[in-house]
C-alpha positions as a printed NumPy array, in Angstrom:
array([[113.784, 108.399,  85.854],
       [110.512, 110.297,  87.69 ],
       [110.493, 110.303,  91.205],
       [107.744, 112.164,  92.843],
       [106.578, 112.406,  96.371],
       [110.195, 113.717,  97.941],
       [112.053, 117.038,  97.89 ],
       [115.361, 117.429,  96.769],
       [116.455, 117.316, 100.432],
       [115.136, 114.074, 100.981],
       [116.596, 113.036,  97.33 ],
       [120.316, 114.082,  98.279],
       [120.171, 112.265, 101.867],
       [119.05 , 108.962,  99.933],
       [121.715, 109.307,  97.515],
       [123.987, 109.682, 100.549],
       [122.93 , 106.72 , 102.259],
       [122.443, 104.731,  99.532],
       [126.374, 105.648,  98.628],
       [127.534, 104.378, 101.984],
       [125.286, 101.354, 101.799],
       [126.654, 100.143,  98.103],
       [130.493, 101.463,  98.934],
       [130.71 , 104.085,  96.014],
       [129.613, 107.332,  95.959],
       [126.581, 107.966,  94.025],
       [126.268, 111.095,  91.559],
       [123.551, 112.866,  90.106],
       [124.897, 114.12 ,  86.456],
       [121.003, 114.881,  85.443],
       [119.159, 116.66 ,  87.757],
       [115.786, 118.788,  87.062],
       [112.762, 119.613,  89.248],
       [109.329, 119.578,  87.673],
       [108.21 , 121.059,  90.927],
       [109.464, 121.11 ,  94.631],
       [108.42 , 116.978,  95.203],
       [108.926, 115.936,  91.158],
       [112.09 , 115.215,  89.985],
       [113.778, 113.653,  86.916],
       [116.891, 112.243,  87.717],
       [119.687, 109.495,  86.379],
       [122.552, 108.008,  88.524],
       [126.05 , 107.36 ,  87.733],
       [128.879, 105.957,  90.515],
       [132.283, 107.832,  91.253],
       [134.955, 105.063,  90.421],
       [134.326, 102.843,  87.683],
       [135.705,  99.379,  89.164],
       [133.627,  99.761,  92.389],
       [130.479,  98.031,  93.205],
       [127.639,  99.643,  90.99 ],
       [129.471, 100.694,  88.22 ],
       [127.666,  99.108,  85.183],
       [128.852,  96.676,  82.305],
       [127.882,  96.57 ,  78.78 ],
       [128.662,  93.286,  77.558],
       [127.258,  92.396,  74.457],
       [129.573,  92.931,  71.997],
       [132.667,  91.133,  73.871],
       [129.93 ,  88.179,  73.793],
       [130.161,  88.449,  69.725],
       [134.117,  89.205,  69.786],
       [134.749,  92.102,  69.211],
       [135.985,  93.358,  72.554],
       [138.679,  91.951,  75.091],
       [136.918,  92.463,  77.984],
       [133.261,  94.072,  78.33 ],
       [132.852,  97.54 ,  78.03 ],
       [132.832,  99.942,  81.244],
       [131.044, 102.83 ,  82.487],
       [130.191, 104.853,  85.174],
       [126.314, 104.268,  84.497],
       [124.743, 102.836,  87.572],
       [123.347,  99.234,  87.129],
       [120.4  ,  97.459,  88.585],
       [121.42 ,  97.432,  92.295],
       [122.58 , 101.012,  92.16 ],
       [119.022, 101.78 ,  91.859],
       [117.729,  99.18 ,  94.08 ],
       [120.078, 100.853,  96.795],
       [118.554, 104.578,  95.9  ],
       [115.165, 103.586,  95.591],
       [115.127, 101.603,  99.146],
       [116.389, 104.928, 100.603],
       [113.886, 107.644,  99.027],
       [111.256, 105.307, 100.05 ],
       [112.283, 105.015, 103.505],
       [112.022, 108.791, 103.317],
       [108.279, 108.572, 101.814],
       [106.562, 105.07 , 101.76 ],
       [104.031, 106.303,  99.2  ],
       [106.805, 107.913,  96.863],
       [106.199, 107.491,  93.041],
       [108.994, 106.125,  90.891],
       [109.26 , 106.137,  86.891],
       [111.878, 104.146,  85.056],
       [112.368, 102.866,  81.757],
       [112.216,  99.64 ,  83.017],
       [108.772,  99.676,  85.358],
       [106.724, 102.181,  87.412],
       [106.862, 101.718,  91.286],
       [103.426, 103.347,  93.107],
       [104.842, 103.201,  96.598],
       [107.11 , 100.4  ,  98.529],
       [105.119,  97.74 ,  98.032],
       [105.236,  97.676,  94.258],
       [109.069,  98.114,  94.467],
       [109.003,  94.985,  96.946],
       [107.092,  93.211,  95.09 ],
       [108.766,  94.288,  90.855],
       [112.284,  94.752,  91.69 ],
       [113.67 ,  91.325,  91.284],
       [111.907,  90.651,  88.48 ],
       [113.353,  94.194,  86.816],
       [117.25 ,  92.303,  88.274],
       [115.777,  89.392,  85.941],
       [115.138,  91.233,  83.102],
       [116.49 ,  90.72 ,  79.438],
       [118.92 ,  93.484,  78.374],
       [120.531,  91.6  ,  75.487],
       [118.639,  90.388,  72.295],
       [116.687,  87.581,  71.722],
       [119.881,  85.474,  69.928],
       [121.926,  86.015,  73.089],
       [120.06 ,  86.81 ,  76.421],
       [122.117,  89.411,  79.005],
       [120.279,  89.258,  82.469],
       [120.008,  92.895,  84.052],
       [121.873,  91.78 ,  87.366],
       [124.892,  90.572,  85.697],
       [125.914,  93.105,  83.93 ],
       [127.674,  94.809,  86.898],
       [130.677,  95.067,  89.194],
       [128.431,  93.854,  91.668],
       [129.375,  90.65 ,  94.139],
       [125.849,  89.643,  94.707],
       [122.1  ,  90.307,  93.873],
       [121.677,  91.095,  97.421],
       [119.791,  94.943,  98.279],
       [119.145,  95.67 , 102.054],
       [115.501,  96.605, 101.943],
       [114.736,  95.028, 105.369],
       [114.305,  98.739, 106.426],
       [111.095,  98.872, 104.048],
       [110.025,  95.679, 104.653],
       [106.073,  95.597, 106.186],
       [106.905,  93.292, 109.057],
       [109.592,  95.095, 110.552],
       [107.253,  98.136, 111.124],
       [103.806,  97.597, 110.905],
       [101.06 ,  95.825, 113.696],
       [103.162,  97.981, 116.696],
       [106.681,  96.276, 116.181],
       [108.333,  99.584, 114.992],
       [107.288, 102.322, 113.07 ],
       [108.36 , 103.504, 109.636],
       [111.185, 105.619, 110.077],
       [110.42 , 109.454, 109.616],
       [111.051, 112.866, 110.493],
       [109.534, 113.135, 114.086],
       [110.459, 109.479, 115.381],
       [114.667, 109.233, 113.657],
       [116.966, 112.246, 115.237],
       [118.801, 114.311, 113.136],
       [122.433, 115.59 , 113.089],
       [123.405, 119.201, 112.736],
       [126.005, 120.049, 111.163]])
């Protein structure tokens, strides 16, 4: 994936909340900068039994497995967890997959549970995105992104002058 409007900074402090938030540690085996806020990136999760750790179930549908496949890919909610956090760091930040294009928060609001929806078996036998994951629910915390909770002088977005920081 393409995310743009975030430095690496920002990038590794997502991946580190959005670890905590999921309960497995998050890993970036690709990483490449196009330019200091463009980055292409993939995800894959520490231990393979945790939440997030992606299934690939299709041919233990036809038989020829005893149990589906495992990997340390990230699945659907892996990336809904990242991509709640970089946009908390940057409301307007751009985000490229292979399975949609997200132009800010509000596209990512508004697409993501239809990309959870989404057909990744064939035609003959249909594999919905969501399930195919060690994942307990279809549940991803983006009240922090939500409009309502910030917007008309309720709260405001978090960001770098109004959130304190830890050193280190």
């Amino acid at each position: 994936m393409i995310i743009s409007g975030v430095t690496y900074s920002d990038l590794e402090a997502a991946r580190d909340v959005a670890s905590r938030a999921l309960g497995n540690e998050i890993m970036f085996p690709e990483f490449s900068s196009y330019s200091p806020k463009r980055h292409r990136v993939s995800l894959m999760v520490r231990d393979i039994d945790g939440p997030g750790a992606r299934r690939h179930s299709q041919m233990f549908r036809f038989g020829y497995g005893k149990r589906p496949r495992r990997s340390r890919y990230a699945c659907a909610h892996t990336y809904g967890f990242f991509f709640v956090a970089v946009f908390e760091r940057n409301p307007d930040a751009r985000v490229h997959t292979a399975k949609t294009d997200y132009r800010g928060y509000r596209e990512f609001l508004d697409k993501y549970l239809d990309v959870l929806d989404s057909n990744v078996g064939s035609i003959m036998y249909p594999l919905r995105y969501a399930d195919e994951c060690t994942c307990c629910s279809d549940y991803i915390p983006a009240d922090t992104i939500q409009p309502w909770t910030w917007e008309r002088g309720h709260m405001e977005m978090p960001s770098r002058e109004n959130t304190e920081t830890i050193n280190a």
